[in-house]
Backbone as CSV, one residue per row, in Angstrom:
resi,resn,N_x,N_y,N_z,CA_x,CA_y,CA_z,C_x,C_y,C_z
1,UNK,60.659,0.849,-22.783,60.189,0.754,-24.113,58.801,0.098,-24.172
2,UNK,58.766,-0.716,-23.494,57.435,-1.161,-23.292,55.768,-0.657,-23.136
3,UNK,56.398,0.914,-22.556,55.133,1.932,-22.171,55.133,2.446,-23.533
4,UNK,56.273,2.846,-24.384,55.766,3.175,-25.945,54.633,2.167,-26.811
5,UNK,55.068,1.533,-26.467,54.072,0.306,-27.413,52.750,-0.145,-26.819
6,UNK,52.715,0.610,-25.618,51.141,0.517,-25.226,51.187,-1.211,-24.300
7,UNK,52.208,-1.411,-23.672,51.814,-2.656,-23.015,52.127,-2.724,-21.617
8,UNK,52.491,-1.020,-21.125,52.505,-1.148,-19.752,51.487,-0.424,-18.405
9,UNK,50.477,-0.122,-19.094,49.494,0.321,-17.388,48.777,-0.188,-17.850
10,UNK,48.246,-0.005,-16.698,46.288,-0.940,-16.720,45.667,0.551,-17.542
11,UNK,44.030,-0.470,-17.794,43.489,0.224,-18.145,42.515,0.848,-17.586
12,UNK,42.286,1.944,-18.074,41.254,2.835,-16.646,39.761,2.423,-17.121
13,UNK,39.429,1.738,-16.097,38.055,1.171,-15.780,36.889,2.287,-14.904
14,UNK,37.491,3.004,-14.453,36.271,3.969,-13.681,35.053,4.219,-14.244
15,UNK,35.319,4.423,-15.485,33.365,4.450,-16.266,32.881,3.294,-16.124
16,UNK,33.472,2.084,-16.376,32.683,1.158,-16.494,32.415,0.581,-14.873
17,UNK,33.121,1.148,-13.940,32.717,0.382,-12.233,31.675,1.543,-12.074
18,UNK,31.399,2.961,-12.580,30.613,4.050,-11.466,29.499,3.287,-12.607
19,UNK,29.291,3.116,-14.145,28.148,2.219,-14.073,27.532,1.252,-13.848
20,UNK,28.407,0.209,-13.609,28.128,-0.846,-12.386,27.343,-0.679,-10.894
21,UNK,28.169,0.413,-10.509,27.681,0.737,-9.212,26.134,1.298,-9.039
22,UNK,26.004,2.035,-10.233,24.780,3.003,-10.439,23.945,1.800,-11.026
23,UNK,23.972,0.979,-11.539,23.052,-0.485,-12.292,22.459,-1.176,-10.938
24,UNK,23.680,-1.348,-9.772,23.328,-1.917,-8.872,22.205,-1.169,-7.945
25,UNK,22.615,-0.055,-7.798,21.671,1.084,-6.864,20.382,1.312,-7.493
26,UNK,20.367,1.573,-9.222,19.259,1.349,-9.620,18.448,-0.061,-9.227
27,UNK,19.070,-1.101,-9.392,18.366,-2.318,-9.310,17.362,-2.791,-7.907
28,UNK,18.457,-1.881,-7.002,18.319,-2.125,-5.495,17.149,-1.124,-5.023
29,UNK,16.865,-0.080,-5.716,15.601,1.043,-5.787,14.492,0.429,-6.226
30,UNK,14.389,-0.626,-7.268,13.474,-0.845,-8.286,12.691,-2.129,-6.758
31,UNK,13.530,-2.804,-6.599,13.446,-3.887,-5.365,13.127,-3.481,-4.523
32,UNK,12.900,-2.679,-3.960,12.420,-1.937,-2.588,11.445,-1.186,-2.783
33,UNK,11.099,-0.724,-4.179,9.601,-0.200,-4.930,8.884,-1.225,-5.082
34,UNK,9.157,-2.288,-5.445,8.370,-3.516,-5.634,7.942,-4.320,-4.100
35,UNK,8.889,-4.518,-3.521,8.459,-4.823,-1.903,7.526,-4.191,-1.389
36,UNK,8.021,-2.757,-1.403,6.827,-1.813,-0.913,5.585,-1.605,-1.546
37,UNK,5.388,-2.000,-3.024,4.022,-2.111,-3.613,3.177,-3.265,-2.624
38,UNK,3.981,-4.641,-3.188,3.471,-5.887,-2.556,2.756,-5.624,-1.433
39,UNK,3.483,-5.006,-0.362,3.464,-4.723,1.201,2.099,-4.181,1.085
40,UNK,1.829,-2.764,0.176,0.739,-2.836,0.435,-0.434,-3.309,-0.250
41,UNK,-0.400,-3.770,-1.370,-1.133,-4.820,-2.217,-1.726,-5.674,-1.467
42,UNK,-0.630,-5.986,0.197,-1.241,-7.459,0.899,-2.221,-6.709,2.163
43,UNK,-1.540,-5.173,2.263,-2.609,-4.746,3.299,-3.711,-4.414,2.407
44,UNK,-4.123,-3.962,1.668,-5.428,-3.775,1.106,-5.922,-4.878,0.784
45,UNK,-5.761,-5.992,0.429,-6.714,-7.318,0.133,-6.866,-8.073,1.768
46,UNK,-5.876,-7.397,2.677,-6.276,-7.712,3.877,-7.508,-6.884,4.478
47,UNK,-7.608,-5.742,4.411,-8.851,-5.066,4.645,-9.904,-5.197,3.725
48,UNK,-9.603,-6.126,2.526,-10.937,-5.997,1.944,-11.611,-7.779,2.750
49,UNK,-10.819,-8.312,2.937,-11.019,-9.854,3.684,-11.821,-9.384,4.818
50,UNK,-11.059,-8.521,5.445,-11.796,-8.414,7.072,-13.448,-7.819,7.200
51,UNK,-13.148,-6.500,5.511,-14.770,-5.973,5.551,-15.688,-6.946,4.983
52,UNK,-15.280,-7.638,4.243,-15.902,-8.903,3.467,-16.468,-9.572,4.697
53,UNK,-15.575,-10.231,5.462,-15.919,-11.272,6.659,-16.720,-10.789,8.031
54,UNK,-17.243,-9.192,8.013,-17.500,-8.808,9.228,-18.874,-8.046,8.516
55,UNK,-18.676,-8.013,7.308,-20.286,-7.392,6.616,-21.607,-8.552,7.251
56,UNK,-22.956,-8.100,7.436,-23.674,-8.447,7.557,-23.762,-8.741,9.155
57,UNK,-22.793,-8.449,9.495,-22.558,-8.839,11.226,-23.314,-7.986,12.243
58,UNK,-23.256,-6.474,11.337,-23.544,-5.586,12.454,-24.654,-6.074,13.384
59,UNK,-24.820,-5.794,14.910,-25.928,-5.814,15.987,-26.448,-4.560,15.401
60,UNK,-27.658,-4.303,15.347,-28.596,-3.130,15.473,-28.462,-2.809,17.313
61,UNK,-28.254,-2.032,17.339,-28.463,-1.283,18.880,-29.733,-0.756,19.429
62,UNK,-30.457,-0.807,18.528,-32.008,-0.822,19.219,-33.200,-1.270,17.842
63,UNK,-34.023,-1.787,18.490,-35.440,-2.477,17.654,-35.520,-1.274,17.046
64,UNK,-36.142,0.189,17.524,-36.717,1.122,16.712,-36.191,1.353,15.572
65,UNK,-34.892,0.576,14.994,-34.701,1.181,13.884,-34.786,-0.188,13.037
66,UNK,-35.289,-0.921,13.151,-35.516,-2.367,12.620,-36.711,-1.885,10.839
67,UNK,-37.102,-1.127,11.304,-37.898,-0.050,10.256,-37.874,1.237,10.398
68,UNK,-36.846,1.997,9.260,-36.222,3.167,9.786,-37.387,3.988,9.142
69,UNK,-38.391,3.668,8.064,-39.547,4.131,7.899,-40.546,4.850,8.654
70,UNK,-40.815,4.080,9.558,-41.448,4.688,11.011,-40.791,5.949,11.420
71,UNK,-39.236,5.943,11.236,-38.756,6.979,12.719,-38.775,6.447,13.875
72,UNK,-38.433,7.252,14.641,-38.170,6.857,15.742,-39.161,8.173,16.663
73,UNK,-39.419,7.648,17.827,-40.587,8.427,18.858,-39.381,8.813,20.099
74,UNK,-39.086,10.294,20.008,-38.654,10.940,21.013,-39.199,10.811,22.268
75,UNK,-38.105,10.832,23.587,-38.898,10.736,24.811,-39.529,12.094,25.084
76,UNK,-40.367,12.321,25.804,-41.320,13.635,26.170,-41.965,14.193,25.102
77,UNK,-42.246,13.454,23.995,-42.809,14.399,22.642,-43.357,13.557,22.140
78,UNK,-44.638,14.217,21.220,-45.301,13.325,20.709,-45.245,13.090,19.537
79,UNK,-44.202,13.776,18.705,-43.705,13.851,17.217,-42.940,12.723,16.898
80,UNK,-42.948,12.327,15.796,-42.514,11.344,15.191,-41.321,11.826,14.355
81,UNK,-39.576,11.578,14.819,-38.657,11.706,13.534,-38.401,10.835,12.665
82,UNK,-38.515,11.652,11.688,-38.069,10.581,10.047,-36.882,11.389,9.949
83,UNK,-36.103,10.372,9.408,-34.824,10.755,9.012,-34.938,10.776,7.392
């Protein structure tokens, strides 16, 4: 008599655990989009540090171009290249 009156099974919860489950998986997507932004948020302000810190460094590899105005004087020729 008890099942007439509504006081004997549980109640079916399955909608409310598969949206639980799906809240969690969403949550756990959103977290691993955000890590992976960061991640690279920290490599790009890392390459902008390194070009920052290594600008002005370059060696010139030869005097002749110390004034790229001139050009430069080919060996065996008597022409002058301007770039």
């Amino acid at each position: 008599m008890g099942m007439l009156m509504g006081g004997g099974g549980k109640p079916d919860t399955s909608a409310a655990e598969a949206s639980l489950a799906l809240q969690k998986k969403q949550a756990a997507d959103a977290e691993a989009r955000a890590l992976e932004e960061k991640r690279m948020l920290a490599e790009q302000s890392a390459g902008r540090r390194r070009a920052r810190g290594a600008s002005g460094e370059r060696v010139l590899l030869s005097e002749a171009r110390l004034t790229p105005e001139t050009g430069i004087e080919t060996l065996g020729s008597d022409e002058t290249m301007t770039s």
